[in-house]
RORO-129072 format. One line per 8 residues: number of its first residue (from 1); their letters; for each residue x, y, z of N, C-alpha, C. Coordinates in steps of 0.1 Angstrom, whole numbers. Last residue first. Layout:
// RORO-129072
NUM = A = X,Y,Z,X,Y,Z,X,Y,Z | ...
***
This chain:
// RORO-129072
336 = XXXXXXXX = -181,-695,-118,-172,-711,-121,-158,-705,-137 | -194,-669,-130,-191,-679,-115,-182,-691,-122 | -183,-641,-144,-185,-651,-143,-187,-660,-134 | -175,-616,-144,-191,-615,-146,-193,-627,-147 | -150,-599,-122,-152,-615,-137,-170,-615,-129 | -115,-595,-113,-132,-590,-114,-134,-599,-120 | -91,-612,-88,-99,-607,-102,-111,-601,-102 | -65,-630,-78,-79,-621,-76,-83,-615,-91
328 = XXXXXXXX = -47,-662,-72,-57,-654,-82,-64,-641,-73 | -32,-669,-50,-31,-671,-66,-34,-668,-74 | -23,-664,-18,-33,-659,-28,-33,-662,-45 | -15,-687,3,-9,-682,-9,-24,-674,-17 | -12,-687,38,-20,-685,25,-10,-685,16 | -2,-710,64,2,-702,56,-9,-699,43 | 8,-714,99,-3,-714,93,0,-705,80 | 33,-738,110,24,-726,105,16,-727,97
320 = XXXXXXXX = 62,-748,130,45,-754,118,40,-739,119 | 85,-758,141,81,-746,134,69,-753,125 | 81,-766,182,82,-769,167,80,-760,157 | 76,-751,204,85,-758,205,86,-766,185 | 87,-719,182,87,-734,194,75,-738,198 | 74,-703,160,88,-710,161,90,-720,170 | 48,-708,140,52,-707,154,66,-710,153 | 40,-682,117,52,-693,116,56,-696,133
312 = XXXXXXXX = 20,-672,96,24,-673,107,30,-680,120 | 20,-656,63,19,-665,73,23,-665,89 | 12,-647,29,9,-647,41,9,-653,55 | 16,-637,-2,16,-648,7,19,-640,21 | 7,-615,-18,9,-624,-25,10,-640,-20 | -3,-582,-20,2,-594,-11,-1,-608,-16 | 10,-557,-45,-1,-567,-41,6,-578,-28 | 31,-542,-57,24,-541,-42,18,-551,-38
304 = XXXXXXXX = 37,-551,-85,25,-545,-80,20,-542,-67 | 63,-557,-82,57,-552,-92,45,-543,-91 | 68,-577,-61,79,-567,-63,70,-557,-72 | 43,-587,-42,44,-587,-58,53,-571,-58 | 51,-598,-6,44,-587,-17,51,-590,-30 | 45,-612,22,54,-613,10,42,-604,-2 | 46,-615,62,39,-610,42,49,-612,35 | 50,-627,87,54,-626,79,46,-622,61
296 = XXXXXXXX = 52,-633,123,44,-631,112,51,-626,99 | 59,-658,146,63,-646,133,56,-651,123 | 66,-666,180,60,-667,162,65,-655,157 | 63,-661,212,73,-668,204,69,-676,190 | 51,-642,222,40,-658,220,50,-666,210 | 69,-626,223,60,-628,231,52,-642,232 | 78,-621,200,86,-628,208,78,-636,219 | 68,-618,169,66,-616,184,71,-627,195
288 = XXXXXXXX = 89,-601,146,84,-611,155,83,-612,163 | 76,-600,112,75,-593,126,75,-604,139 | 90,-590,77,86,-601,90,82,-593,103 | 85,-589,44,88,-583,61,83,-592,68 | 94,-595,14,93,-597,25,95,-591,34 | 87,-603,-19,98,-593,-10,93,-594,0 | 91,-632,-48,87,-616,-36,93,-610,-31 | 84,-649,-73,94,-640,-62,85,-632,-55
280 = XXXXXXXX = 63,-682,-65,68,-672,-73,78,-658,-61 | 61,-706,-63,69,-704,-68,69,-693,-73 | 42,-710,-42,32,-714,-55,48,-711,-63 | 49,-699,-15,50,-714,-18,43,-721,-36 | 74,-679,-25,66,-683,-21,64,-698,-21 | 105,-666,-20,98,-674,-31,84,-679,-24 | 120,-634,-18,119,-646,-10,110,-654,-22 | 143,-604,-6,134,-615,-15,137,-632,-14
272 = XXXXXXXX = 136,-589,26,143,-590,8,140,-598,2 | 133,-588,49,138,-594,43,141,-601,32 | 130,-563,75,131,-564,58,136,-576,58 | 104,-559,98,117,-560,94,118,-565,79 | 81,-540,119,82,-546,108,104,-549,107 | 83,-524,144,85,-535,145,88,-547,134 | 60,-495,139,74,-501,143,72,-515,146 | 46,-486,111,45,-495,120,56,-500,125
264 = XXXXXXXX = 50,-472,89,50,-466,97,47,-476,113 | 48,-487,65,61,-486,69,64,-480,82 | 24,-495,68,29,-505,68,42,-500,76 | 15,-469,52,8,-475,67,17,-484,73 | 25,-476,25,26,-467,33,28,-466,44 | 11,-503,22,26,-503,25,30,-490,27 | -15,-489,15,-10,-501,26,4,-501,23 | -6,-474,-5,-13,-469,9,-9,-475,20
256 = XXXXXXXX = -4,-485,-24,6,-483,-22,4,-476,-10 | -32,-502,-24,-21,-511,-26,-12,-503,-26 | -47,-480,-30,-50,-486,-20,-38,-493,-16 | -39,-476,-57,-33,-463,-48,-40,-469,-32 | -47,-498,-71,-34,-496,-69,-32,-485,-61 | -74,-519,-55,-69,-510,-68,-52,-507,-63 | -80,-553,-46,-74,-544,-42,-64,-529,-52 | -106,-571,-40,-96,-566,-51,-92,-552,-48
248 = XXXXXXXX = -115,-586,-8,-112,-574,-21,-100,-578,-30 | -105,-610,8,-119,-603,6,-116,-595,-4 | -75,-613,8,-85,-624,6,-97,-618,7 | -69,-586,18,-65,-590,7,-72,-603,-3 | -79,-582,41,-83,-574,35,-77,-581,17 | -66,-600,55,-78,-599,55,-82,-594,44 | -36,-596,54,-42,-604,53,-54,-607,48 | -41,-567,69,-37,-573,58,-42,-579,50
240 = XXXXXXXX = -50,-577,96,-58,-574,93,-56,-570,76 | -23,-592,104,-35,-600,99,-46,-593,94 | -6,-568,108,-4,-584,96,-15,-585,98 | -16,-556,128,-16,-551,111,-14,-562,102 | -8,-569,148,-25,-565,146,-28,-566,126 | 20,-573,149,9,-582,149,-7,-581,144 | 28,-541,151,26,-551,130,18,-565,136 | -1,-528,165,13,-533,169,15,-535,150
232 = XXXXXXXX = -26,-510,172,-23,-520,180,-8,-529,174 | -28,-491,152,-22,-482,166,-13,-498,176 | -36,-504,130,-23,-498,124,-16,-494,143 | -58,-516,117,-53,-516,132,-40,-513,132 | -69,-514,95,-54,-520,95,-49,-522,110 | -83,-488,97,-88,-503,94,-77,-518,95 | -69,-469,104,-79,-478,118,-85,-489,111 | -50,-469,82,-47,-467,94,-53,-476,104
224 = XXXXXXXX = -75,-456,63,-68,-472,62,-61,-477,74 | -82,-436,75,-93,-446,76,-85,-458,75 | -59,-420,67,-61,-424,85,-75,-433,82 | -56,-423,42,-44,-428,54,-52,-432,65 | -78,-433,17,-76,-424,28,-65,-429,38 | -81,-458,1,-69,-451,4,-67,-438,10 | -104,-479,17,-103,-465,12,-88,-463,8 | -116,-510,12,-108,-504,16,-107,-491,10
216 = XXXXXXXX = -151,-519,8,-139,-516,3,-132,-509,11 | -173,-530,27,-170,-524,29,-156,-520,21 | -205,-550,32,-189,-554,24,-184,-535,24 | -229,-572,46,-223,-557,42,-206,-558,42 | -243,-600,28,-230,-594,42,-230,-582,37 | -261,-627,17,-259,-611,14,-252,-611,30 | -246,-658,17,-255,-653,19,-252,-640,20 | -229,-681,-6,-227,-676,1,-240,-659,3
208 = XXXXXXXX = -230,-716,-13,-236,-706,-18,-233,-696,-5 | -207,-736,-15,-212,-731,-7,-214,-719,-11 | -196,-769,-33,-202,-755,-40,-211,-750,-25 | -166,-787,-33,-178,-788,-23,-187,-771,-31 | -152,-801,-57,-152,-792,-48,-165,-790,-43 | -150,-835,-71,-155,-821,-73,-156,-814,-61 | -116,-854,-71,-134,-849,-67,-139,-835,-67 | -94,-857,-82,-103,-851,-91,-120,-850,-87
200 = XXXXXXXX = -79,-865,-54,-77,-851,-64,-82,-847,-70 | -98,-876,-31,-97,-879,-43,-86,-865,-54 | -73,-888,-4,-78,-876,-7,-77,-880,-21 | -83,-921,10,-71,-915,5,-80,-899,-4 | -99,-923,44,-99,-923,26,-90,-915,21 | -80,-939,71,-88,-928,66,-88,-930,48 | -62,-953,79,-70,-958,77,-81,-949,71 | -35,-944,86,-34,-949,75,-45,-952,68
192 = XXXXXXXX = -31,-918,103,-41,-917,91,-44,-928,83 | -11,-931,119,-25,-932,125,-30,-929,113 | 10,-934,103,6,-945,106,-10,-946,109 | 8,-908,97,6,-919,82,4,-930,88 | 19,-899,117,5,-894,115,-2,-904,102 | 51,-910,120,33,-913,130,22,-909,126 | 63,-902,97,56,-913,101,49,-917,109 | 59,-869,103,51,-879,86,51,-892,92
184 = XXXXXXXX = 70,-866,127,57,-862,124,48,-872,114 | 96,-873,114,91,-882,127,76,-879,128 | 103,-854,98,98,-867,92,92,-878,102 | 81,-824,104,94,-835,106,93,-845,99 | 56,-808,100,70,-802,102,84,-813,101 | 36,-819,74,47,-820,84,55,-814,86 | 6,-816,56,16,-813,60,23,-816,69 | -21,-832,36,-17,-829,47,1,-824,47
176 = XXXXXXXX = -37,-825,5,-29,-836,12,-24,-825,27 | -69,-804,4,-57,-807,2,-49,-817,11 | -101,-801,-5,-92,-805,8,-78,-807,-1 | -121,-773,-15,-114,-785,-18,-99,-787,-7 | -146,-752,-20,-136,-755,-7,-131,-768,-15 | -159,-726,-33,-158,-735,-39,-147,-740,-30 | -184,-704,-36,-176,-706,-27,-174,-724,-32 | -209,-670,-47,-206,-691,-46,-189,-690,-42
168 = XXXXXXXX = -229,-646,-38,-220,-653,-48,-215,-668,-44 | -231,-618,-19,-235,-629,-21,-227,-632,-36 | -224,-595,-14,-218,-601,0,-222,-614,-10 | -229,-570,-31,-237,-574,-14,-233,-584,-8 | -208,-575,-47,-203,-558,-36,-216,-561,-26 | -200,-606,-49,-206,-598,-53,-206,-584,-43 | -177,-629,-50,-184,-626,-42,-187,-610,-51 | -163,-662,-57,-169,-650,-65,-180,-644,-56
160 = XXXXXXXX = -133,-683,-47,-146,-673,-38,-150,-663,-50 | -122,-710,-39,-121,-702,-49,-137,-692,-47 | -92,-729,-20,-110,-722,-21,-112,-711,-28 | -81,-755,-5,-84,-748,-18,-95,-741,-18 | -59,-771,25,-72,-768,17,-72,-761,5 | -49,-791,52,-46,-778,39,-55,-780,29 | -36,-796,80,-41,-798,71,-42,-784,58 | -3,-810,95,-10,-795,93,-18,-801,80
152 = XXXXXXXX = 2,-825,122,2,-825,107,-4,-815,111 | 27,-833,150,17,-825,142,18,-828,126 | 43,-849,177,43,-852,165,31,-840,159 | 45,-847,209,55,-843,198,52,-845,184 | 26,-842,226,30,-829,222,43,-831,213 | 9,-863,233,24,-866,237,31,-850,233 | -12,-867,214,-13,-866,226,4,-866,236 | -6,-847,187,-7,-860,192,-9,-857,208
144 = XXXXXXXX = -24,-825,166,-9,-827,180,-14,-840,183 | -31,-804,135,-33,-815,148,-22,-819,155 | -39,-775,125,-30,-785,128,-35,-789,143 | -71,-769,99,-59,-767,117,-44,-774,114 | -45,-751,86,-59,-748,89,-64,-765,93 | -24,-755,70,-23,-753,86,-36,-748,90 | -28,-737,47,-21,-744,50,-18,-745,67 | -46,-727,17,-38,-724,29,-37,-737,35
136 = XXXXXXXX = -50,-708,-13,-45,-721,-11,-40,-721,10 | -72,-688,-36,-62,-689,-26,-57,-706,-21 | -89,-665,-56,-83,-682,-56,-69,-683,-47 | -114,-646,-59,-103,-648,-50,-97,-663,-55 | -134,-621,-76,-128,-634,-75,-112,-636,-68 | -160,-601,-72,-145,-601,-65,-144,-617,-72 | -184,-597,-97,-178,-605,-89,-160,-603,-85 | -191,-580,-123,-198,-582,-110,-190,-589,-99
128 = XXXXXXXX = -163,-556,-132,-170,-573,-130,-181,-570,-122 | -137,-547,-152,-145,-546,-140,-151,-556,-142 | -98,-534,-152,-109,-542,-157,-122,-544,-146 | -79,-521,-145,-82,-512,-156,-94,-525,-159 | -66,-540,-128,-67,-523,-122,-75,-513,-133 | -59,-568,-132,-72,-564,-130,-76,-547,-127 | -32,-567,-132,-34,-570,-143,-54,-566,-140 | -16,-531,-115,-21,-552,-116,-29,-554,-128
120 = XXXXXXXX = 5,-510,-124,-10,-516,-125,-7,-534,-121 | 33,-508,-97,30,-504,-111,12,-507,-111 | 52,-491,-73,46,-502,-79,38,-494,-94 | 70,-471,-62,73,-477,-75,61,-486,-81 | 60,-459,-41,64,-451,-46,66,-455,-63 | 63,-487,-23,49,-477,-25,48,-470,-37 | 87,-491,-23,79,-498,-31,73,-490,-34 | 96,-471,-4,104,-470,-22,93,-478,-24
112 = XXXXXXXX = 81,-480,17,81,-465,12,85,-463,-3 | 94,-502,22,79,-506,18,78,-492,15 | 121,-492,30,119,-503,15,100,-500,13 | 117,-478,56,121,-473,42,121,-482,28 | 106,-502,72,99,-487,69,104,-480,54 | 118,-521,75,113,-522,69,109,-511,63 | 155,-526,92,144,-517,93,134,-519,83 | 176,-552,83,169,-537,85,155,-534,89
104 = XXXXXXXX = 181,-583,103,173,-577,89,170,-566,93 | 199,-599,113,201,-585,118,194,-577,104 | 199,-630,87,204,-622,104,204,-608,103 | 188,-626,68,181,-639,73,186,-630,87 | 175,-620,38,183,-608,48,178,-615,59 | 163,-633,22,178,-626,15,185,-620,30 | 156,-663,42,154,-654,35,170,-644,26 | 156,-696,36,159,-690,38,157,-675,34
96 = XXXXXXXX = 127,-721,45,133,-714,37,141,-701,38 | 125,-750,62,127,-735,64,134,-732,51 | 108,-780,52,120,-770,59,116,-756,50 | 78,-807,53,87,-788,51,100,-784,56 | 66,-833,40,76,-826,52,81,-814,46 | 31,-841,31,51,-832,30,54,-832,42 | 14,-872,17,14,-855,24,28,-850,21 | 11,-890,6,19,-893,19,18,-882,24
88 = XXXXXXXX = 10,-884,-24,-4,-893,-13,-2,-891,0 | 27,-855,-23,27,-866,-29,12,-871,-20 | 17,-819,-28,30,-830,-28,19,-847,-34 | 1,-799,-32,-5,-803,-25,4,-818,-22 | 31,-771,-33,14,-778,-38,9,-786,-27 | 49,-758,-25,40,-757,-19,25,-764,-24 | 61,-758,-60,67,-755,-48,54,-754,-42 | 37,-776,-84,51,-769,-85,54,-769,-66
80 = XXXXXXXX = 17,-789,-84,14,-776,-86,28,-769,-81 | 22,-816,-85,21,-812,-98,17,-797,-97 | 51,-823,-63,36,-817,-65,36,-812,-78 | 77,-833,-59,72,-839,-70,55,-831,-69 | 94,-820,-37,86,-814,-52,84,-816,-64 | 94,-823,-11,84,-834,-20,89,-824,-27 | 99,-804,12,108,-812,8,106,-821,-1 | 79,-770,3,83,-786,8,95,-795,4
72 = XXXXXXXX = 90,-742,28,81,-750,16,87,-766,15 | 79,-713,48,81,-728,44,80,-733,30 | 76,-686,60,84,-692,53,87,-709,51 | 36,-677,62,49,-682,67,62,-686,60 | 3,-673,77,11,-664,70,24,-677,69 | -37,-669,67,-25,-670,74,-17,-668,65 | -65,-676,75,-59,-673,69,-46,-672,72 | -91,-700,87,-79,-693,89,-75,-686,77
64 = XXXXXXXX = -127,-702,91,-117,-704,85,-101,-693,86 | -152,-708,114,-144,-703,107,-130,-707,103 | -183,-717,117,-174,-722,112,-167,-714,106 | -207,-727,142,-198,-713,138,-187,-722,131 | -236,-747,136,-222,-749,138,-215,-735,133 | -263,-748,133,-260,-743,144,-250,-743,148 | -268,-752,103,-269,-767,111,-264,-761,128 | -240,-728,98,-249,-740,92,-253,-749,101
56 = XXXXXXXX = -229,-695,92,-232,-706,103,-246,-715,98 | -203,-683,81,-208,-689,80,-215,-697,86 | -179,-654,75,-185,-665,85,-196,-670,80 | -148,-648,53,-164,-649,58,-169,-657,65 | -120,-641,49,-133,-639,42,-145,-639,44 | -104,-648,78,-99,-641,64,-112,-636,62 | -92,-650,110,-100,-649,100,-95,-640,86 | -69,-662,123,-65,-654,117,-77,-656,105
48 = XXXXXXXX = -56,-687,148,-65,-679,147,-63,-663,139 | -47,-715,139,-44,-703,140,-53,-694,135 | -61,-743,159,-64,-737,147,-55,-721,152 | -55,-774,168,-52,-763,175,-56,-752,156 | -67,-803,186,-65,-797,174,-64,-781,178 | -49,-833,199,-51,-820,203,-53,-811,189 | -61,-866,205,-52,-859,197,-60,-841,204 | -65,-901,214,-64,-890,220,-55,-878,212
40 = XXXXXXXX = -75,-916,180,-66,-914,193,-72,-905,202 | -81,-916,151,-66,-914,164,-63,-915,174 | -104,-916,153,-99,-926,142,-85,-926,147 | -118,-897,164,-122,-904,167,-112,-919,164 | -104,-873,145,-96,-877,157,-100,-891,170 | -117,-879,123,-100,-878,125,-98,-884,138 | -143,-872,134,-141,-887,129,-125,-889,127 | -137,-847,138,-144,-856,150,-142,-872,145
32 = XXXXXXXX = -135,-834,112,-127,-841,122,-128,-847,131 | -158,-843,99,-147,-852,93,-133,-852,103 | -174,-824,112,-176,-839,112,-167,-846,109 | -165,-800,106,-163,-802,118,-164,-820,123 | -145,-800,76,-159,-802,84,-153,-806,96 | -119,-783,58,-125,-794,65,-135,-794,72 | -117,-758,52,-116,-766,43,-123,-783,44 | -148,-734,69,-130,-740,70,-130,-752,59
24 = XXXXXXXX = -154,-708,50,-152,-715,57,-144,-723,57 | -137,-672,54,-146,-686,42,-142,-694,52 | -153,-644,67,-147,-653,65,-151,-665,63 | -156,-607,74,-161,-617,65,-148,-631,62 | -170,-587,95,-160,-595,92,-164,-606,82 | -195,-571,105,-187,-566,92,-173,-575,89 | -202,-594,124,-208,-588,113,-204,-580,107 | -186,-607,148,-183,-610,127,-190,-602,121
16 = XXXXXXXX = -200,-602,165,-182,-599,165,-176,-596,150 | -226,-585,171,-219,-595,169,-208,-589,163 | -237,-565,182,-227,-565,193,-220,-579,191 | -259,-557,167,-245,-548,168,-233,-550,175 | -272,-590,168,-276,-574,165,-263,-569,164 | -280,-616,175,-264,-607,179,-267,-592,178 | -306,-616,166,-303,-621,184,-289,-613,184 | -295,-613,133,-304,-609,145,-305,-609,157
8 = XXXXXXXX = -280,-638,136,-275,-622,131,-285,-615,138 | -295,-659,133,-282,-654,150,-285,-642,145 | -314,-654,115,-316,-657,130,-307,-652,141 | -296,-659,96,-302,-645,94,-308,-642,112 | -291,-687,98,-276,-674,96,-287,-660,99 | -306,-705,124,-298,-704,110,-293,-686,112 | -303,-726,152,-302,-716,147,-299,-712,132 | -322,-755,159,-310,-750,153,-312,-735,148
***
């Protein structure tokens, strides 16, 4: 078996991840092999949209999604309000409307006035040893039945104190599962029935995280620009977003930069204010690629610029997605 310092070496400059940093996935590669051992014939499909950091254990690459979308649940008996983790039975989702649902403007000019207006975040005047991240995603994977009609979307919790060398501790907790339908929720409850009911008060798994070169975002335009992949489309740029949001704490003239950048990207569209899945407001662009028929979508802190939710919403043949909520960033000379 290979360990982490090992590949990285043998990869040298021509590995993919070495300045990419992503947390691992919520679930084990073992726990699904035993899902799907436990189901059936099933199809698992992951949206591909690294966030934080790679990790390779036991000679297994294990990366984790990030992601983006308009959903939230039809349960909201979740004790963490809109988008929690719902009932034992998991959720079923519908579409959430946006403010500007048909023939949404142009983006460029709104993320320009933001830029122009945001204010301090509550960490812009405080410092730390440690980035702290607390995020929630959703659709990291989704599974298909063998028939292409039924999917759950699994979903996770991970709270990340990462230090400017890359090292610091990583805290993964599994979340109840997701549905696009109710026809979804009853077959996958039928096949899950036999699996262990998810404990809510088990302690989160603790993954010490190994030294990475870490790279802050500049508010320079044209560095932010190629870091943003700003040339290759708003597909490229959403996710690399994304990215950057779940790794750093992000100061305020970096945070009106990016939506600077943003606005200059043809294809973005406005859609005005929206709720996330943790319940809080925002403001919204979408982008959609027709092409692989999805949409991507951000939602930003009216207040602070900051990105706040993130996803990426297949539209056929079913709407499931892959979605973040960022909940926390912070400095903090604390772990736990």
């Amino acid at each position: 078996m290979f360990g982490v310092e090992r590949t990285r070496g043998l990869l040298g400059t021509v590995d993919p991840a070495r300045a990419v940093a992503v947390a691992p996935p919520p679930v084990s590669a073992d726990e699904l092999i035993n899902r799907a051992d436990a189901t059936g014939r099933v199809t698992l499909r992951r949206h591909v949209r690294p966030t934080r950091r790679l990790v390779l254990t036991a000679g297994t690459l294990a990366v984790a999604v990030g992601a983006v979308g308009v959903l939230q649940p039809l349960d909201r008996s979740s004790p963490d309000g809109p988008g929690g983790p719902g009932s034992a039975a998991g959720t079923v989702l519908v579409p959430v409307s946006y403010q500007f649902d048909a023939n949404p403007p142009e983006a460029g000019p709104q993320l320009r006035a933001l830029a122009g207006t945001i204010k301090d975040a509550k960490y812009d005047h405080l410092g730390g040893r440690f980035m702290y991240h607390h995020t929630k995603v959703w659709g990291d994977p989704v599974m298909t039945s063998a028939d292409g009609r039924h999917h759950v979307a699994f979903a996770g919790e991970t709270k990340v104190w990462q230090a400017a060398d890359g090292t610091g501790s990583q805290l993964n907790k599994q979340l109840e599962p997701e549905y696009p339908d109710q026809g979804s929720r009853d077959y996958w409850q039928r096949k899950l029935d036999a699996r262990p009911a998810i404990d809510a008060s088990a302690v989160p798994a603790v993954i010490p995280l190994p030294p990475m070169e870490l790279t802050p975002p500049s508010a320079d335009p044209s560095r932010l620009r190629e870091l943003l992949k700003a040339e290759y489309g708003p597909g490229a740029a959403s996710k690399e977003v994304s990215g950057v949001y779940a790794q750093f704490v992000v100061p305020r003239a970096v945070r009106a930069e990016i939506l600077r950048v943003l606005a200059d990207v043809p294809g973005f569209r406005w859609r005005g204010q929206v709720t996330d899945r943790a319940g809080r407001s925002g403001v919204a662009v979408t982008f959609d690629d027709r092409e692989n028929d999805a949409q991507s979508l951000l939602i930003f802190d009216p207040t602070t610029g900051e990105l706040i939710a993130d996803e990426r919403l297949t539209l056929s043949p079913v709407r499931i997605s892959a979605y973040q909520v960022i909940l926390d960033a912070a400095w903090t000379d604390r772990v736990g």
